[in-house]
N, C-alpha and C positions, 0 to 999 in steps of 0.2 A: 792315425796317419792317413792322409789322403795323396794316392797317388791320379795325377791327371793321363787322361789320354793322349794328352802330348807327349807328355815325358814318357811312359812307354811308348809311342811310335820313334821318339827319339832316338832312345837306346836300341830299339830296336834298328833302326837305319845304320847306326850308330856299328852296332852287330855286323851287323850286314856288309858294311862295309871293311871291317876288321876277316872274315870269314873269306871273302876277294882278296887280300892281300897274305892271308894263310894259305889258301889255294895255289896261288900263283906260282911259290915257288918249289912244292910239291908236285906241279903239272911238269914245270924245267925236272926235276928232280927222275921223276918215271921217265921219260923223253929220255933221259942219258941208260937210264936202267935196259928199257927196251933195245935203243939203237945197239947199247954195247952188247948186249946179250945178243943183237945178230951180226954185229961186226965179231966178236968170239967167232959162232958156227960156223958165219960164212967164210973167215978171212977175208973181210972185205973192208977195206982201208978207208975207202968213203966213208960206209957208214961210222967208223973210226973218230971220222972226222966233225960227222955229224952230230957224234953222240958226246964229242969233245966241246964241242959249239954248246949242246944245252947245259952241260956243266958249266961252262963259260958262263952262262944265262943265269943260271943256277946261283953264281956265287957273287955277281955283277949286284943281282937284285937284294940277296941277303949283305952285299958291303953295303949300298946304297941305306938300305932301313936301316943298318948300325948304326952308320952316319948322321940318320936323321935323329934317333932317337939316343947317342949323345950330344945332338946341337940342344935336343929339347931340354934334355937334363944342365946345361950351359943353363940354358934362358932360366930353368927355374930356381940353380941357384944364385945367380945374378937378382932375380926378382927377391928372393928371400933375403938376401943379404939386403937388397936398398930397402925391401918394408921393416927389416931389425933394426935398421939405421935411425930409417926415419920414424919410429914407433921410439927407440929409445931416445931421442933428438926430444922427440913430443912427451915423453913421460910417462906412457901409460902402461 
């Protein structure tokens, strides 16, 4: 088996890119842990508010990927049904 240096630098971008989109919403995630942990001490409403906003953030971005990643799941059963279709149309 020969793997080329593309295809590792590939997957590796490929990585890389997937590792920025696991981050993102782990960074909202702390942001709410922090603020609220000094809206508790302080009694302090703002920060309240603040730490309400990255929750907000927090669960905007994780509907958003669900959403995308049932449209993708769509697309590929649509694709798989029309190549069964026309595989079975063709005979093979």
């Amino acid at each position: 088996m020969n793997i080329s240096a593309s295809t590792i630098s590939t997957f590796g971008i490929l990585y890389l890119l997937m590792m920025a989109f696991s981050c993102l919403p782990i960074y909202f995630l702390y942001n709410f842990g922090s603020k609220a942990k000094k809206a508790i001490e302080n009694r302090d409403s703002i920060q309240l508010e603040l730490c309400l906003e990255a929750l907000k953030k927090h669960y905007k971005f994780i509907g958003i990927i669900a959403i995308i990643t049932i449209g993708f799941n769509f697309l590929g059963l649509v694709v798989g049904i029309i190549l069964g279709i026309s595989d079975a149309i063709a005979g093979v």
